[in-house]
C-alpha positions in Angstrom: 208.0 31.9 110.0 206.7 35.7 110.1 203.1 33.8 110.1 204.0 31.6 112.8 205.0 34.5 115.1 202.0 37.0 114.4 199.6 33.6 115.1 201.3 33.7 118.2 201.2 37.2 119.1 197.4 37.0 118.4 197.1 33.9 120.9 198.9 35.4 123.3 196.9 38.8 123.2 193.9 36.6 123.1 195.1 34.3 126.7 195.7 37.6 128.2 192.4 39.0 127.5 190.7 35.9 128.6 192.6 36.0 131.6 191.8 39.5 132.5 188.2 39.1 131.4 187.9 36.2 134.2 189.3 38.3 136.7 187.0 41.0 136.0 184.3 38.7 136.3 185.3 37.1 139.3 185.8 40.0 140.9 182.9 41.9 140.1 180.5 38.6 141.0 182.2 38.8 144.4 182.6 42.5 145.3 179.8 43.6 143.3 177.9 44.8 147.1 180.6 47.4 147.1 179.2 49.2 144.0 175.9 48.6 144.6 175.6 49.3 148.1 177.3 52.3 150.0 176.0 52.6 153.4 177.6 54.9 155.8 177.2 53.0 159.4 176.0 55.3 162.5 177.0 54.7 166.3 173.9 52.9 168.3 174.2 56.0 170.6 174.3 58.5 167.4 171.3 61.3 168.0 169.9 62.4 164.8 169.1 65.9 164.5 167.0 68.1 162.3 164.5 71.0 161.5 161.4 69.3 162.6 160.4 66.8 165.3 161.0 63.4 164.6 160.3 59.5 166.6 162.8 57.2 165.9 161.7 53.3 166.3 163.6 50.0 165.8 161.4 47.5 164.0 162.6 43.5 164.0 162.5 41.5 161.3 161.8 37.7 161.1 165.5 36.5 160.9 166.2 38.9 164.0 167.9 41.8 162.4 166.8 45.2 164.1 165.8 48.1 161.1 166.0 51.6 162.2 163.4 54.3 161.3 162.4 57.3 161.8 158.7 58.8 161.7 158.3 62.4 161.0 154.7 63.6 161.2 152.9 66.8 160.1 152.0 69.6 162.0 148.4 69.7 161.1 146.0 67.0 160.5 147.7 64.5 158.4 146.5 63.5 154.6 148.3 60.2 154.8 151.3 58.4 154.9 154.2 58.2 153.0 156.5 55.3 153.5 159.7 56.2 152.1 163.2 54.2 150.5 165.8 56.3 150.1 168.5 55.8 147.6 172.1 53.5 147.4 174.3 56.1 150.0 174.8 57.3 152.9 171.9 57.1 156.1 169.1 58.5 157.4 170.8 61.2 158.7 171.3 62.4 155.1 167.9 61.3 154.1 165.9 62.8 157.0 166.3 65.8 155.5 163.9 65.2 152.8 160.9 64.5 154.8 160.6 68.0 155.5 159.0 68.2 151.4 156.3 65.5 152.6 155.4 67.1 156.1 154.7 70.4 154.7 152.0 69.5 152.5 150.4 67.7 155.7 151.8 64.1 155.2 153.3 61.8 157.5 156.7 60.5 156.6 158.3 56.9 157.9 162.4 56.7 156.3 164.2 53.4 157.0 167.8 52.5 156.9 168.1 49.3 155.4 170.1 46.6 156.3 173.9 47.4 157.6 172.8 51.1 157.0 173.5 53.7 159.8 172.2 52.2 163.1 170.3 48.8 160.9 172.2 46.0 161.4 173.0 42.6 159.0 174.5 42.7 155.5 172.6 44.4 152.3 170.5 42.1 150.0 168.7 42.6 147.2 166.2 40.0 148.5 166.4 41.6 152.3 165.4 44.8 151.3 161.9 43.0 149.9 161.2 40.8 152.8 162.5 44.3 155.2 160.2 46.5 153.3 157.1 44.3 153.7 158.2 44.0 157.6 158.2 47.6 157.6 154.7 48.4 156.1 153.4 45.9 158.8 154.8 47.1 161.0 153.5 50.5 160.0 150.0 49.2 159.7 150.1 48.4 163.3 151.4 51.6 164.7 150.7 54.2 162.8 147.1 55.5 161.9 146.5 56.6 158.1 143.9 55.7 155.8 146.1 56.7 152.7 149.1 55.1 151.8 151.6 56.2 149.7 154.9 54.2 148.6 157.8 56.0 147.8 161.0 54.9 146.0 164.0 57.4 144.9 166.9 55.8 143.0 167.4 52.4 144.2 165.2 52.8 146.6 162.7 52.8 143.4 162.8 48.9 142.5 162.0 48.1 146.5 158.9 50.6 146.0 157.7 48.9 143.1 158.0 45.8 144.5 155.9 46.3 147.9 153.4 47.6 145.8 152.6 44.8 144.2 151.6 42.6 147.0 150.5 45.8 148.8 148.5 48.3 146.2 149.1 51.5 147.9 147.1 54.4 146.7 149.7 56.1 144.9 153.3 54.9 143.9 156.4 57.7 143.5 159.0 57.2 142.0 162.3 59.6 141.9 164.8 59.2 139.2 164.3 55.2 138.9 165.8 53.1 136.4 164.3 50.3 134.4 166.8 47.7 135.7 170.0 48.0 137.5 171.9 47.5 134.3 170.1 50.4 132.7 172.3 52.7 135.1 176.0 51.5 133.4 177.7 53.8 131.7 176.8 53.2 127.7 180.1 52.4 126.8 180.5 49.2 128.9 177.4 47.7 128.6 178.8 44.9 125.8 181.4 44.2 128.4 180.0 44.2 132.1 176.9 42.4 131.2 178.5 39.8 130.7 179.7 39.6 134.2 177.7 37.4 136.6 175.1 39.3 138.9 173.6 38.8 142.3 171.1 41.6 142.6 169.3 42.9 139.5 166.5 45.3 141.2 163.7 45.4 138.4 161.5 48.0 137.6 160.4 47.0 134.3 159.0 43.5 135.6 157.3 45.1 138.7 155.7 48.1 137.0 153.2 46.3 134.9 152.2 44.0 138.0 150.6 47.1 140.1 147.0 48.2 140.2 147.7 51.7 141.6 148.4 55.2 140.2 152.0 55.7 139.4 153.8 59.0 138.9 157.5 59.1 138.4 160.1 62.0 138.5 163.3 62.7 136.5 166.0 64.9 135.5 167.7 65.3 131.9 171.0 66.2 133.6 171.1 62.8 135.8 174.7 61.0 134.5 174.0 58.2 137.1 170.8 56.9 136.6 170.1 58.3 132.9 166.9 59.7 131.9 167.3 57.0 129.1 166.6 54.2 131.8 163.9 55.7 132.9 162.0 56.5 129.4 161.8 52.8 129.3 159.4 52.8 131.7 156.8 54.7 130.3 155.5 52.8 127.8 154.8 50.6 130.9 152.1 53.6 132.7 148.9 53.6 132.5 147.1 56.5 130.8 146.4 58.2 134.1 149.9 57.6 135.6 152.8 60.5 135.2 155.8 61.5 134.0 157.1 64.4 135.3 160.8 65.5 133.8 162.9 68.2 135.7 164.9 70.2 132.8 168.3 70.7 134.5 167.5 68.6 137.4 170.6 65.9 138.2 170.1 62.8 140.2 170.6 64.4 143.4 169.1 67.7 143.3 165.2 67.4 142.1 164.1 68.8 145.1 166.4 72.6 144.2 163.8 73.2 141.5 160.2 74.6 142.1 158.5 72.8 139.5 159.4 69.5 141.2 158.0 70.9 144.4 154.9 72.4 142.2 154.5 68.8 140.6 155.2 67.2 144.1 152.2 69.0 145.8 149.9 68.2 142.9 150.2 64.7 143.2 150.1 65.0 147.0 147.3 67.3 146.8 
């Protein structure tokens, strides 16, 4: 009798953590934009302001969504351009504050919003951020004169770098605090668990990387607890001798650009 009951408490524990496990996984396969994707939406009459002059330009893509961007350009005769992703949050009013670090070492700077971001319209994608960012650069090609080309990725913004660049071969790739693969940014402790849950988007460095013929530099912080400098290390062993790896003691995911040697290292490569 008393092995009858605890066989039963064991099957029941067992039901209810199958139950909740396909719960998790249903809900995480269907809400699973809502983690990976935070954009913060902007009015169509919404003037952007910062330090420095700026063009803002709407740029259609094949399937009739309208992308918003905005071109900052250097004071003095420009070096090149830098087409620029920005990371998972927020819009390009957070995000245009950041060209200012490309414009003062003489480099023009083009930031997007990607889909359903600020003043872009449609629904975020994995797959519409690569067809977008291609739309983008020719669009770029057409109206904006540069004979250097630099791709920039920070964050998630990273895996949509690397993936232009394949097609594209800029002349130099950035990357700021990247991750190998989306699931290299889960907290350690769930891994077992939440990779077992379905996924839509995946955003892969570590299958794009070795696919570009272009010199790579990447940037990282040992203090960043959302995308960990662990994910990142991965990556290395994909470079090429003459690519870089810059690491930012102290720096954090957010905050590269508060320390000098970033700026020192950014300058160098930009030189």
């Amino acid at each position: 009798m008393g092995n009858s009951k605890i066989t039963k408490h064991i099957s029941w524990i067992l039901g209810i953590s199958l139950a909740l496990y396909l719960i998790g996984s249903i809900g995480f396969y269907l809400f699973q934009e809502k983690f990976i994707f935070q954009p913060k939406k902007l009015g169509a009459n919404y003037v952007f302001r910062f330090n420095q002059p700026v063009e803002e330009h709407f740029i259609k893509t094949e399937d009739g969504e309208t992308l918003n961007a905005l071109l900052f350009k250097s004071a003095s005769p420009s070096k090149g351009f830098i087409l620029y992703f920005h990371g998972n949050a927020g819009n390009l009013q957070r995000w245009g504050e950041y060209a200012i670090d490309f414009t003062k070492l003489n480099y023009d700077v083009l930031m997007i919003d990607y889909r359903g971001y600020g003043k872009s319209t449609g629904k975020p994608s994995e797959i519409s951020f690569y067809k977008d960012a291609q739309t983008v650069l020719n669009w770029s090609r057409q109206n904006v004169q540069f004979s250097k080309l630099v791709i920039y990725g920070r964050s998630l913004g990273s895996s949509v770098a690397t993936h232009l660049a394949i097609a594209n071969t800029p002349d130099l790739l950035i990357l700021e605090t990247p991750f190998d693969e989306l699931n290299g940014v889960i907290y350690p402790p769930l891994k077992p668990m939440l990779a077992l849950f379905p996924q839509r988007h995946y955003f892969l460095n570590n299958q794009n990387i070795p696919k570009i013929n272009c010199p790579k530099v990447i940037f990282h912080g040992t203090d960043d607890w959302i995308v960990p400098l662990s994910s990142a290390e991965k990556l290395r062993p994909l470079l090429s001798q003459e690519d870089q790896f810059f690491i930012i003691e102290g720096g954090g995911h957010r905050n590269l650009r508060n320390f000098e040697e970033f700026h020192r290292a950014l300058a160098e490569v930009l030189k």
